[in-house]
PDB file with SEQRES, HELIX, SHEET and CRYST1 records, atoms N, CA, C and O in Angstrom:
SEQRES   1 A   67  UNK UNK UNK UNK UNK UNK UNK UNK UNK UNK UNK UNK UNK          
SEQRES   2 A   67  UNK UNK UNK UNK UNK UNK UNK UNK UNK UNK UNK UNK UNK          
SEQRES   3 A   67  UNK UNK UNK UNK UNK UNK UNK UNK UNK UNK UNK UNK UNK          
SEQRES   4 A   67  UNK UNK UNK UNK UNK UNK UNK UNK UNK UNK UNK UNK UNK          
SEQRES   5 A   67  UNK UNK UNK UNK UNK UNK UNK UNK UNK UNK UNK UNK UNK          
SEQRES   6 A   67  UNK UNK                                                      
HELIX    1 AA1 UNK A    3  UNK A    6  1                                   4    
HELIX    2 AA2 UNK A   15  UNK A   21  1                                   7    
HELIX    3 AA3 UNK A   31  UNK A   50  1                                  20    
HELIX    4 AA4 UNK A   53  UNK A   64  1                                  12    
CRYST1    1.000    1.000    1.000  90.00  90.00  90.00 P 1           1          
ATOM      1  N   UNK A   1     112.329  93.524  90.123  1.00  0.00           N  
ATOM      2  CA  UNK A   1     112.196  92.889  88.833  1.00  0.00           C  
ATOM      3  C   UNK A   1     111.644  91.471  88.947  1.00  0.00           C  
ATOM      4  O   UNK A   1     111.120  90.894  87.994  1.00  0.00           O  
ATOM      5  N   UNK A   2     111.741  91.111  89.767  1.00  0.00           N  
ATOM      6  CA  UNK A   2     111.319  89.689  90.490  1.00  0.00           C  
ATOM      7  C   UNK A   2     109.335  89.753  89.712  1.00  0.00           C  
ATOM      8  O   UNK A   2     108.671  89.203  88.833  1.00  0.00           O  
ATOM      9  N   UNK A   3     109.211  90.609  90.585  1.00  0.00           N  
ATOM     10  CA  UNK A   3     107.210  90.421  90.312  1.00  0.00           C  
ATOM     11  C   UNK A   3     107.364  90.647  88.347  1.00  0.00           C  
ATOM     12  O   UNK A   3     106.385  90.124  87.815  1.00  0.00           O  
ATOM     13  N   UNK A   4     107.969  91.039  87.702  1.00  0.00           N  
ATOM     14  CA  UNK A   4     107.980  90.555  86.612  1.00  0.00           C  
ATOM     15  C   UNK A   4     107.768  89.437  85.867  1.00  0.00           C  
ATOM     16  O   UNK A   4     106.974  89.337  84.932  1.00  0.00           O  
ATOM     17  N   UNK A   5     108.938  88.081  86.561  1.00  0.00           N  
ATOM     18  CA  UNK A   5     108.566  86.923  85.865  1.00  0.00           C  
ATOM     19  C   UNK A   5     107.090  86.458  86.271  1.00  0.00           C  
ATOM     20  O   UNK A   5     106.400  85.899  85.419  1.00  0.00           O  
ATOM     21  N   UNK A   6     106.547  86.701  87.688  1.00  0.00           N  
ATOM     22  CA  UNK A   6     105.287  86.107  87.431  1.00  0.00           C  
ATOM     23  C   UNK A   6     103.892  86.934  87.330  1.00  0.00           C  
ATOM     24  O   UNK A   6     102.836  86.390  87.653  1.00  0.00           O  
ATOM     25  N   UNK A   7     103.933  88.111  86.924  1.00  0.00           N  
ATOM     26  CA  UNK A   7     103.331  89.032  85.956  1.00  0.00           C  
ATOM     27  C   UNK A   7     103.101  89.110  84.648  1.00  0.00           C  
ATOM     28  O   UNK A   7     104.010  89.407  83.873  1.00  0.00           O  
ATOM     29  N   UNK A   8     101.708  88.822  84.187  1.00  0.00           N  
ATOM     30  CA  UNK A   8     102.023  88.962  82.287  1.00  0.00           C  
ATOM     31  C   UNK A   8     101.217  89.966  82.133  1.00  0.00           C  
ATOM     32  O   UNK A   8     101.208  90.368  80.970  1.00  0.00           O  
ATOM     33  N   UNK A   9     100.228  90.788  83.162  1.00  0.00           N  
ATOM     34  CA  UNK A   9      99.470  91.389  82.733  1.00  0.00           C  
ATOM     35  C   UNK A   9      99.539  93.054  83.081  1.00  0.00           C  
ATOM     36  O   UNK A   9      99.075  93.172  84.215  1.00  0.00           O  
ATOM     37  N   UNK A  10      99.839  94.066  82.680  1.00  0.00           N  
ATOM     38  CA  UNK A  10     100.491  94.916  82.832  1.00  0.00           C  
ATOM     39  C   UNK A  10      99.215  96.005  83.756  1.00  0.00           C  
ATOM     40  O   UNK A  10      99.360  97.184  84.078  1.00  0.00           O  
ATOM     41  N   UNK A  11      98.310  95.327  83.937  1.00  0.00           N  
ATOM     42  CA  UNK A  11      97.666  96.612  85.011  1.00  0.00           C  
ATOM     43  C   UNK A  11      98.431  95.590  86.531  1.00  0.00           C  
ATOM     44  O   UNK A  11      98.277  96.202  87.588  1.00  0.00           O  
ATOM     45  N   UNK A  12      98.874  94.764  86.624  1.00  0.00           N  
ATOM     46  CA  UNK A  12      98.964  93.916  87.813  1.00  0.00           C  
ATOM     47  C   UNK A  12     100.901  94.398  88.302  1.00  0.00           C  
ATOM     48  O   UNK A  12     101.616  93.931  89.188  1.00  0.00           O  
ATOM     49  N   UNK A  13     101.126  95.266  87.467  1.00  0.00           N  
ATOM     50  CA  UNK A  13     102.626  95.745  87.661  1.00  0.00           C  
ATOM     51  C   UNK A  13     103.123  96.332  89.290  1.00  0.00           C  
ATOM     52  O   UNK A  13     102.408  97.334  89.266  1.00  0.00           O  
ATOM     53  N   UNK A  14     103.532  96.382  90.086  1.00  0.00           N  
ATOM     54  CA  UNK A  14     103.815  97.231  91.335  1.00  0.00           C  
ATOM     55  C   UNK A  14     103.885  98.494  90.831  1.00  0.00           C  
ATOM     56  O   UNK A  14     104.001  98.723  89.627  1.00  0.00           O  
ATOM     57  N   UNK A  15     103.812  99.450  91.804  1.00  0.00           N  
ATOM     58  CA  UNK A  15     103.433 100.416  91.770  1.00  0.00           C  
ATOM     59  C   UNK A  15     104.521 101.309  91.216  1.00  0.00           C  
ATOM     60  O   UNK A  15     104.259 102.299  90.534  1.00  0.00           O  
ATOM     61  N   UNK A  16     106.574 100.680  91.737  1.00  0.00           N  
ATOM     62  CA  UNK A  16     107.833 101.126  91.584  1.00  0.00           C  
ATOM     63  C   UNK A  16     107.963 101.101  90.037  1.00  0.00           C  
ATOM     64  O   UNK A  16     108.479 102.032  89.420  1.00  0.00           O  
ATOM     65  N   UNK A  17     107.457  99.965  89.433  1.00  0.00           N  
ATOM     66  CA  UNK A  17     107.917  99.623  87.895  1.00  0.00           C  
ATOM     67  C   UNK A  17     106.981 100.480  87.250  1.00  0.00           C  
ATOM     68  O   UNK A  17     107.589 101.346  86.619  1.00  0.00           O  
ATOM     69  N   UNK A  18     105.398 100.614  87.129  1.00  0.00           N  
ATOM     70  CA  UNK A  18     104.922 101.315  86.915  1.00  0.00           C  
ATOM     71  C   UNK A  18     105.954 103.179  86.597  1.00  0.00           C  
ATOM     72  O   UNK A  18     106.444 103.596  85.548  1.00  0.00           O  
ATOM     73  N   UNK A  19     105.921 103.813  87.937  1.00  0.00           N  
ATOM     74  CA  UNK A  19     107.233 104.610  87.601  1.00  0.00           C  
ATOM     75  C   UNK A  19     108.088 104.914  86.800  1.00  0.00           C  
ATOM     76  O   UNK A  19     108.436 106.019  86.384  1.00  0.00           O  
ATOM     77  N   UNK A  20     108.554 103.571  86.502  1.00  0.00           N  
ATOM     78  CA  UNK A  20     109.775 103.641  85.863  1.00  0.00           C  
ATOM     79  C   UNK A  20     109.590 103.500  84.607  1.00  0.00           C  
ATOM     80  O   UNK A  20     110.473 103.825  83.813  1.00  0.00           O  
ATOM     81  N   UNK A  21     108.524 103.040  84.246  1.00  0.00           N  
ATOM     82  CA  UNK A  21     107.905 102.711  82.930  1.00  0.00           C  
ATOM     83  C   UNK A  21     106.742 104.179  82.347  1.00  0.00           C  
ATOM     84  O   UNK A  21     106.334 104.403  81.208  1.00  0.00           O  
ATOM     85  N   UNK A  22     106.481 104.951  83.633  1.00  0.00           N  
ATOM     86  CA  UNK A  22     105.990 106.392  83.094  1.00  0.00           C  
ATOM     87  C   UNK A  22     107.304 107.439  82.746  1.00  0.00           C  
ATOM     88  O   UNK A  22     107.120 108.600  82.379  1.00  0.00           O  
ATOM     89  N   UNK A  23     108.719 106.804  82.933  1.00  0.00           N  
ATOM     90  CA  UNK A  23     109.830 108.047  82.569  1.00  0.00           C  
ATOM     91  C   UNK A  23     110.087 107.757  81.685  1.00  0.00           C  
ATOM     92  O   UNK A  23     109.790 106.584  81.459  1.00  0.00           O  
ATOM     93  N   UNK A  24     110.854 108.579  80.441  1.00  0.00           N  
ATOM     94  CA  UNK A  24     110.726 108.325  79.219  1.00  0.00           C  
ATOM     95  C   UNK A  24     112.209 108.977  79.070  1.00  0.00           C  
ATOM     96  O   UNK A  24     112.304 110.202  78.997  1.00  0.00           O  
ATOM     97  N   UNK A  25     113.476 108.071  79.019  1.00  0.00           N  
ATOM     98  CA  UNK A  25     114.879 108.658  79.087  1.00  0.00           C  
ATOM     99  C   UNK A  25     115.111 109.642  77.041  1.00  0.00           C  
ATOM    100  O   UNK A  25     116.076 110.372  76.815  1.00  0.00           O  
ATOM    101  N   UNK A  26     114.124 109.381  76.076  1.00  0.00           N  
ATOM    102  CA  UNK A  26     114.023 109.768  74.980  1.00  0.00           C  
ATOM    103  C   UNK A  26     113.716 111.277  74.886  1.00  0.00           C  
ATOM    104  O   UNK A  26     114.492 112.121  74.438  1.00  0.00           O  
ATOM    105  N   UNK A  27     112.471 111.502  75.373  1.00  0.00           N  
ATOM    106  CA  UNK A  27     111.945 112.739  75.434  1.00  0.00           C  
ATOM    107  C   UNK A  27     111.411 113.544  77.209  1.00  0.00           C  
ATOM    108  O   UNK A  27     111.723 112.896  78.208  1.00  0.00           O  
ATOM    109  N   UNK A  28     110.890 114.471  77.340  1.00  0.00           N  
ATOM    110  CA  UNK A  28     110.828 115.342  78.312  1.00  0.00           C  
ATOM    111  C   UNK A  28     110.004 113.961  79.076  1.00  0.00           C  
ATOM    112  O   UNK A  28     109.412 112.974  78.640  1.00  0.00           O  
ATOM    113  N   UNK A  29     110.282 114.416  80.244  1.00  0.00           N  
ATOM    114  CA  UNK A  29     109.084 113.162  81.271  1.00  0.00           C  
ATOM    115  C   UNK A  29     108.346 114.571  81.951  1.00  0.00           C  
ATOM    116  O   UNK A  29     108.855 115.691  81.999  1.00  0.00           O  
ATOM    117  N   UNK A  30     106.909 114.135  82.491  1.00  0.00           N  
ATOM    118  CA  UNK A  30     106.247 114.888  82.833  1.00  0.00           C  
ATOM    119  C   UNK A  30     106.417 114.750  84.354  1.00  0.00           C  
ATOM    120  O   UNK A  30     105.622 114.070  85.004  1.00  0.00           O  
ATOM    121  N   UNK A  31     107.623 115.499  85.022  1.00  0.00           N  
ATOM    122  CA  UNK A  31     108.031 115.438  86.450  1.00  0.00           C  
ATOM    123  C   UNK A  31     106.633 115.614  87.660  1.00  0.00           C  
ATOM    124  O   UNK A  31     106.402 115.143  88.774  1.00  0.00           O  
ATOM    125  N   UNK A  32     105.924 116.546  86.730  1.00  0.00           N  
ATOM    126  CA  UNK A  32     104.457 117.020  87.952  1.00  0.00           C  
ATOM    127  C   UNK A  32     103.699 115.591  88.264  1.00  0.00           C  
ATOM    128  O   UNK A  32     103.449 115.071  89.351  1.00  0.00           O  
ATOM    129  N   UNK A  33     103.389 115.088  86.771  1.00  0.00           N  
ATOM    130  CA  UNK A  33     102.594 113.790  86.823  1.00  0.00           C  
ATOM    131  C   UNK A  33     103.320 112.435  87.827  1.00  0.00           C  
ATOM    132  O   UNK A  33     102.748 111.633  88.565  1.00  0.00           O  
ATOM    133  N   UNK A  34     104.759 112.584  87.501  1.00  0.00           N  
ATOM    134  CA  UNK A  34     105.813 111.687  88.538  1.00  0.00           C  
ATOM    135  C   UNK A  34     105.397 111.773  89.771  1.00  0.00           C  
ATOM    136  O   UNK A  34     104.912 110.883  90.469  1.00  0.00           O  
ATOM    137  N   UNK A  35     105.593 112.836  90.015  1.00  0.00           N  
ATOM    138  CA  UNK A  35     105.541 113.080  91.792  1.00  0.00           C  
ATOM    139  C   UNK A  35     104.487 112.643  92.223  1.00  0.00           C  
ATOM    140  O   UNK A  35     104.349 111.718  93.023  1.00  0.00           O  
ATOM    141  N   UNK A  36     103.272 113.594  91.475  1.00  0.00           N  
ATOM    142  CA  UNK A  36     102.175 113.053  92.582  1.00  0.00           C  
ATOM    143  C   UNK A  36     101.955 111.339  92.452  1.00  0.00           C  
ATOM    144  O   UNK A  36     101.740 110.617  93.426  1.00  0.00           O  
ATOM    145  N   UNK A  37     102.084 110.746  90.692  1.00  0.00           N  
ATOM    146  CA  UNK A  37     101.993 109.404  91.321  1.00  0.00           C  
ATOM    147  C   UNK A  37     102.678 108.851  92.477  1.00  0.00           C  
ATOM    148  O   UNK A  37     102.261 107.959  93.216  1.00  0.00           O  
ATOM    149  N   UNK A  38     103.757 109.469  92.546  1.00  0.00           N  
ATOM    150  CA  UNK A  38     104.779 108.581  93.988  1.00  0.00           C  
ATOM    151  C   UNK A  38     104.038 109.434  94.861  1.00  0.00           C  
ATOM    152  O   UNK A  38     104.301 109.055  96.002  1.00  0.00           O  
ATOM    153  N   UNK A  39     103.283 110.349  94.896  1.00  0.00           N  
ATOM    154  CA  UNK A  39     102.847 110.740  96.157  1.00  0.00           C  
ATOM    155  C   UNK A  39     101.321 109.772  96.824  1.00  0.00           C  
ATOM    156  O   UNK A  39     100.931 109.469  97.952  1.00  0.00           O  
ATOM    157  N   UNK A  40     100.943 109.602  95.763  1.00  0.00           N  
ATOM    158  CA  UNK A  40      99.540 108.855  96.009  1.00  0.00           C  
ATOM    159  C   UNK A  40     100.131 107.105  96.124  1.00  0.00           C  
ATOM    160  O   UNK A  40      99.686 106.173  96.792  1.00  0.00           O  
ATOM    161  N   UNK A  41     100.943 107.152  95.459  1.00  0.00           N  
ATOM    162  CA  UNK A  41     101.447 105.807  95.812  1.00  0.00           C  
ATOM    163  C   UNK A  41     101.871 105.183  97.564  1.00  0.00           C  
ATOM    164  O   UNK A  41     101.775 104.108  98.156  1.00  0.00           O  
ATOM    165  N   UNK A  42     102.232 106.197  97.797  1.00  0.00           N  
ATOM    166  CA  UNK A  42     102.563 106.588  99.654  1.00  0.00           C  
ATOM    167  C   UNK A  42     101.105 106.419 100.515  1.00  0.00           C  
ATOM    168  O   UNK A  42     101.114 105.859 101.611  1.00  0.00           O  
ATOM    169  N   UNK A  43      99.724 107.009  99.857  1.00  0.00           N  
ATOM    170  CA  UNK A  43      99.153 107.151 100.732  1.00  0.00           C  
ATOM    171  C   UNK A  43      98.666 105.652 101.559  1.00  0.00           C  
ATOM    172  O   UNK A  43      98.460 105.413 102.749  1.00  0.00           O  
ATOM    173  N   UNK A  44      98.611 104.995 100.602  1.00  0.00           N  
ATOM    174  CA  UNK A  44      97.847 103.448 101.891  1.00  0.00           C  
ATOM    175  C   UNK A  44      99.060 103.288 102.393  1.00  0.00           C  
ATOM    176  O   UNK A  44      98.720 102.736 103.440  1.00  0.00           O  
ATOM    177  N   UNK A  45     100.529 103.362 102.471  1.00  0.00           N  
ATOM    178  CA  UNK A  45     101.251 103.371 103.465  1.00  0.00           C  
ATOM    179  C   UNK A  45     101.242 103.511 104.888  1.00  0.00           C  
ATOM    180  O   UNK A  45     101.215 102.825 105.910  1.00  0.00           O  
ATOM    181  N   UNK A  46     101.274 104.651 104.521  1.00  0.00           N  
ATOM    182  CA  UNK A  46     100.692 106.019 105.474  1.00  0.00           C  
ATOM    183  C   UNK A  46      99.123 105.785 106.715  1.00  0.00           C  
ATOM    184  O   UNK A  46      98.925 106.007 107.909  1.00  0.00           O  
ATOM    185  N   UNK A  47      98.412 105.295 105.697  1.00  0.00           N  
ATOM    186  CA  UNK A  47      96.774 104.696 106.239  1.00  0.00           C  
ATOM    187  C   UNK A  47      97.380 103.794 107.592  1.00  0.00           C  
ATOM    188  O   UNK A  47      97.344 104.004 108.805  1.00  0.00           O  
ATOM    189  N   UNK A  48      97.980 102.637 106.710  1.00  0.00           N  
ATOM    190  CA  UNK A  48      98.189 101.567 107.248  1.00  0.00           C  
ATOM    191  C   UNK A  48      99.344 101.652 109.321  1.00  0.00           C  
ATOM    192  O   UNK A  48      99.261 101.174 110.452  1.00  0.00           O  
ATOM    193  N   UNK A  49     100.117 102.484 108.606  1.00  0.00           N  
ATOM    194  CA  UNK A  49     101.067 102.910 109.808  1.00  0.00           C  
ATOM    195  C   UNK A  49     100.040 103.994 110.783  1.00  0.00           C  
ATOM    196  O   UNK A  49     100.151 104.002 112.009  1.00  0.00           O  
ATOM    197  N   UNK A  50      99.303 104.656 110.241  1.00  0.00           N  
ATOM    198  CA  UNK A  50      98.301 105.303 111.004  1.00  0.00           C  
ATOM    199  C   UNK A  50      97.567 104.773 111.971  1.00  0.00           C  
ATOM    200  O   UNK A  50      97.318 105.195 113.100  1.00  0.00           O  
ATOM    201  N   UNK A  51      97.015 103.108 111.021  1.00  0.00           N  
ATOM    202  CA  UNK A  51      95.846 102.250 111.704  1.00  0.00           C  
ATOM    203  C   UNK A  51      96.787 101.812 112.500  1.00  0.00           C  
ATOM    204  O   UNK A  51      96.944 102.429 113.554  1.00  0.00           O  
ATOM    205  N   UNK A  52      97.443 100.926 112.281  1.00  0.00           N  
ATOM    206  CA  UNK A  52      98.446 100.014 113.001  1.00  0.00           C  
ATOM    207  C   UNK A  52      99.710 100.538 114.207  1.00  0.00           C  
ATOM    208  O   UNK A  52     100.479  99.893 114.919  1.00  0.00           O  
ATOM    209  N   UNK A  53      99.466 102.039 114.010  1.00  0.00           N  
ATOM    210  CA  UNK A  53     100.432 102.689 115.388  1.00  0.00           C  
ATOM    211  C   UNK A  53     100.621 102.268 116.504  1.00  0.00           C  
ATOM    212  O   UNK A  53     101.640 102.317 117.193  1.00  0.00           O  
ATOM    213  N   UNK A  54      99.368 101.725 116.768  1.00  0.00           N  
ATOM    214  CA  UNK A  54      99.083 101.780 118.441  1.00  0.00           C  
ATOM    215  C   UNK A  54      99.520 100.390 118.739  1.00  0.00           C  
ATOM    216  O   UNK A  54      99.940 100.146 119.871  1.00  0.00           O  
ATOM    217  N   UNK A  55      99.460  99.389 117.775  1.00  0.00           N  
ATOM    218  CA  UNK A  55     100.163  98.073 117.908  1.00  0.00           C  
ATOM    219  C   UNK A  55     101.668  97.702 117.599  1.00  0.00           C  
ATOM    220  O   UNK A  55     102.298  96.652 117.721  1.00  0.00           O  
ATOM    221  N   UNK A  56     101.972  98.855 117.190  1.00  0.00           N  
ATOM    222  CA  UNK A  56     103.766  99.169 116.814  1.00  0.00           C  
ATOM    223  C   UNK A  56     104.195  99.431 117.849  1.00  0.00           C  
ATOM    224  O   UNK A  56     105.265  98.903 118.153  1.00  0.00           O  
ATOM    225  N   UNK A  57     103.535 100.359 118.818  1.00  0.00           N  
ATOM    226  CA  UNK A  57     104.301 100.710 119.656  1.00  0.00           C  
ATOM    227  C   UNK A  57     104.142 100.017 121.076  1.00  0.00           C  
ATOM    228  O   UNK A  57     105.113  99.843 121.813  1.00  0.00           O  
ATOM    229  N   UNK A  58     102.882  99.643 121.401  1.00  0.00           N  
ATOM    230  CA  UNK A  58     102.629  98.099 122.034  1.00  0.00           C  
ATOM    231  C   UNK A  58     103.610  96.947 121.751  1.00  0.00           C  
ATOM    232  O   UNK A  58     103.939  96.271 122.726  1.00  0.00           O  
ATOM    233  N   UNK A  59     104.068  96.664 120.667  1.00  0.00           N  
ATOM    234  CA  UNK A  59     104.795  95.637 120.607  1.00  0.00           C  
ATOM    235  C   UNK A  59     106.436  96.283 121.171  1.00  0.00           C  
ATOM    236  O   UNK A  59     107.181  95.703 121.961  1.00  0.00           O  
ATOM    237  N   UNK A  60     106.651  97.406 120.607  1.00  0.00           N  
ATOM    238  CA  UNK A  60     108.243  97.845 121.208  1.00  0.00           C  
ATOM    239  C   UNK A  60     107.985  97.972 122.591  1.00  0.00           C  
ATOM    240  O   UNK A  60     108.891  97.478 123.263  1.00  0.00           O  
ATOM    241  N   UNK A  61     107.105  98.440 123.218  1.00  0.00           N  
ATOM    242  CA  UNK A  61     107.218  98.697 124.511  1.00  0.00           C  
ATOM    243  C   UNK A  61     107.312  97.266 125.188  1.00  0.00           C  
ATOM    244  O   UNK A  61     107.878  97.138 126.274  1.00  0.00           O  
ATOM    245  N   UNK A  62     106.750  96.208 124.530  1.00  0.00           N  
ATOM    246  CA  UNK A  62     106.604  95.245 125.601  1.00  0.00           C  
ATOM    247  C   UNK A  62     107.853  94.168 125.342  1.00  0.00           C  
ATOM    248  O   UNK A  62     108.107  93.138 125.966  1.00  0.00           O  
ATOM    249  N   UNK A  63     108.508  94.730 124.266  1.00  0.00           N  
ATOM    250  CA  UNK A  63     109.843  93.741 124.281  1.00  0.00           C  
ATOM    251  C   UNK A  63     110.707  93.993 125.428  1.00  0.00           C  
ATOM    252  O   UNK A  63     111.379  93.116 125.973  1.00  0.00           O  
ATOM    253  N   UNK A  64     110.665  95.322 125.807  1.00  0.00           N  
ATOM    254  CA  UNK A  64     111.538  95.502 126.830  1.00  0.00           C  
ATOM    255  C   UNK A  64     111.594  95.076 128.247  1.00  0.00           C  
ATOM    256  O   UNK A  64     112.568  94.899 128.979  1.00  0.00           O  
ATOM    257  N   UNK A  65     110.298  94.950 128.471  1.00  0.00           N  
ATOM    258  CA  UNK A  65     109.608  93.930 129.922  1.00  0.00           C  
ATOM    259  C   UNK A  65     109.936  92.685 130.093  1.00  0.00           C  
ATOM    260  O   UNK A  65     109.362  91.762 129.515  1.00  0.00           O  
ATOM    261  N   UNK A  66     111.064  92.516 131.050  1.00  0.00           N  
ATOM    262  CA  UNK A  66     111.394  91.293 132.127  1.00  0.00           C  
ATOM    263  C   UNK A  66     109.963  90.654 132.649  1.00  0.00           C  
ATOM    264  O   UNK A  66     109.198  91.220 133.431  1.00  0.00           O  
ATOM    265  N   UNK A  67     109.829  89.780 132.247  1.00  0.00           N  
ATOM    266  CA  UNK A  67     108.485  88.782 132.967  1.00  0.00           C  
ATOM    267  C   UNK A  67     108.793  87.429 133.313  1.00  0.00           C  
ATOM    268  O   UNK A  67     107.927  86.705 133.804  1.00  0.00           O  
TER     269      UNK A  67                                                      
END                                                                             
Protein backbone atom coordinates (compact mmCIF):
# COMPACT_ATOMS: atom_id res chain seq x y z
CA UNK A 1 0.00 0.00 0.00
CA UNK A 2 3.05 2.06 0.45
CA UNK A 3 3.56 2.67 -3.65
CA UNK A 4 0.11 4.18 -3.27
CA UNK A 5 0.91 7.38 -1.49
CA UNK A 6 3.42 8.18 -4.13
CA UNK A 7 1.33 7.03 -7.11
CA UNK A 8 -1.50 9.26 -8.59
CA UNK A 9 -1.56 7.73 -11.80
CA UNK A 10 -3.26 4.49 -12.10
CA UNK A 11 -1.44 2.79 -15.16
CA UNK A 12 1.86 3.28 -12.77
CA UNK A 13 0.04 0.84 -10.02
CA UNK A 14 2.29 -2.53 -9.15
CA UNK A 15 1.36 -5.26 -10.61
CA UNK A 16 -0.17 -6.96 -6.78
CA UNK A 17 -2.73 -3.93 -6.46
CA UNK A 18 -3.60 -4.02 -9.92
CA UNK A 19 -5.00 -7.71 -8.89
CA UNK A 20 -6.70 -6.75 -6.32
CA UNK A 21 -8.38 -4.02 -7.96
CA UNK A 22 -9.39 -6.62 -11.04
CA UNK A 23 -11.49 -8.78 -8.10
CA UNK A 24 -14.73 -7.60 -7.63
CA UNK A 25 -15.99 -8.94 -3.89
CA UNK A 26 -19.83 -7.60 -5.41
CA UNK A 27 -20.23 -9.71 -8.36
CA UNK A 28 -18.61 -12.97 -10.10
CA UNK A 29 -14.67 -12.15 -10.72
CA UNK A 30 -13.39 -13.57 -13.85
CA UNK A 31 -10.93 -16.30 -12.10
CA UNK A 32 -9.46 -17.37 -15.87
CA UNK A 33 -8.58 -13.64 -16.54
CA UNK A 34 -6.95 -13.63 -12.66
CA UNK A 35 -4.67 -16.31 -13.15
CA UNK A 36 -3.16 -15.75 -16.21
CA UNK A 37 -2.61 -12.07 -15.18
CA UNK A 38 -0.62 -13.47 -12.08
CA UNK A 39 0.78 -15.79 -14.48
CA UNK A 40 2.28 -13.26 -16.90
CA UNK A 41 2.98 -11.17 -14.05
CA UNK A 42 5.70 -14.01 -12.99
CA UNK A 43 7.21 -14.08 -16.28
CA UNK A 44 10.15 -11.23 -16.09
CA UNK A 45 10.72 -12.88 -12.76
CA UNK A 46 11.44 -15.90 -14.07
CA UNK A 47 13.63 -14.12 -17.18
CA UNK A 48 15.53 -12.42 -14.67
CA UNK A 49 16.47 -15.58 -12.27
CA UNK A 50 17.12 -17.39 -15.60
CA UNK A 51 19.65 -14.54 -16.74
CA UNK A 52 21.13 -14.04 -13.42
CA UNK A 53 21.55 -17.97 -12.34
CA UNK A 54 24.92 -18.36 -13.03
CA UNK A 55 25.82 -15.33 -10.74
CA UNK A 56 23.52 -16.68 -7.87
CA UNK A 57 25.18 -19.50 -7.69
CA UNK A 58 28.78 -18.07 -8.13
CA UNK A 59 28.10 -15.92 -5.35
CA UNK A 60 26.83 -18.98 -2.88
CA UNK A 61 29.56 -21.04 -3.87
CA UNK A 62 32.16 -18.56 -3.13
CA UNK A 63 30.90 -17.55 0.32
CA UNK A 64 31.93 -20.73 1.47
CA UNK A 65 35.76 -20.42 0.48
CA UNK A 66 38.39 -19.83 3.25
CA UNK A 67 40.92 -17.37 1.51
Amino acid sequence: MTALLFLSDPLKYPVSYALKMFSDPTAGSDWGAMFAMATFSLIPIFIIFLTMQKYLVEGIASTGIKG
